[in-house]
C-alpha positions, -999 to 999 in steps of 0.1 A, spaced: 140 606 -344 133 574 -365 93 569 -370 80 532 -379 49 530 -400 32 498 -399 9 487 -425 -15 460 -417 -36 443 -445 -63 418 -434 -84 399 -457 -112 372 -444 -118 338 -465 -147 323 -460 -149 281 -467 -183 266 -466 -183 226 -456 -206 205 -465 -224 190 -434 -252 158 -428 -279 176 -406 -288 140 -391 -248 131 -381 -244 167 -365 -276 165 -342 -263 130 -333 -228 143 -324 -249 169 -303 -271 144 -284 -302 163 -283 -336 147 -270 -349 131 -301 -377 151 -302 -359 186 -301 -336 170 -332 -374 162 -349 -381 201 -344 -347 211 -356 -352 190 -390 -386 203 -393 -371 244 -394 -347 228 -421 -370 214 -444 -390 246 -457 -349 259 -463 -343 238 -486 -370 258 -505 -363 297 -498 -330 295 -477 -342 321 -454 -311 303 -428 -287 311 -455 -268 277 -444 -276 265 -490 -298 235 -474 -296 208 -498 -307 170 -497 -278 145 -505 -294 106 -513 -323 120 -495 -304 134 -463 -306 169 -455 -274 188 -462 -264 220 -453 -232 242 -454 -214 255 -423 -196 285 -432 -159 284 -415 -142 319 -414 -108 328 -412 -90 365 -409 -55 363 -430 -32 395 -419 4 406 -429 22 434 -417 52 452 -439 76 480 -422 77 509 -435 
């Protein structure tokens, strides 16, 4: 009796991009006042980063990084 052993080896890479926080509430088309709150939670982050998203200003625009994941596997026969 022939027994196959598969090995699987995952890894995760994790690529931050760098986003506008104005242009992605716009492309969300949320009441202005609700995008008014949403910049107000941002602005003390760009201090302690308690959202982890690395909050930043960019020619006086708020930044922020969105963290994109990705799960890499490979298999090998043994």
């Amino acid at each position: 009796m022939e027994k196959v052993l598969v090995v699987i080896k995952v890894r995760t890479e994790c690529q931050d991009i760098d986003k506008n926080l104005e242009t992605v509430l716009q492309s969300y088309f949320p009441k202005s006042e609700d995008r008014e709150k949403i910049i107000q939670l941002f602005k003390p982050d760009l201090i302690d980063n308690k959202l982890e998203l690395n909050g930043h200003r960019v020619n006086d625009k708020i930044h922020f990084y969105f963290p994109i994941y990705v799960i890499l596997d490979s298999k090998e026969n043994k």
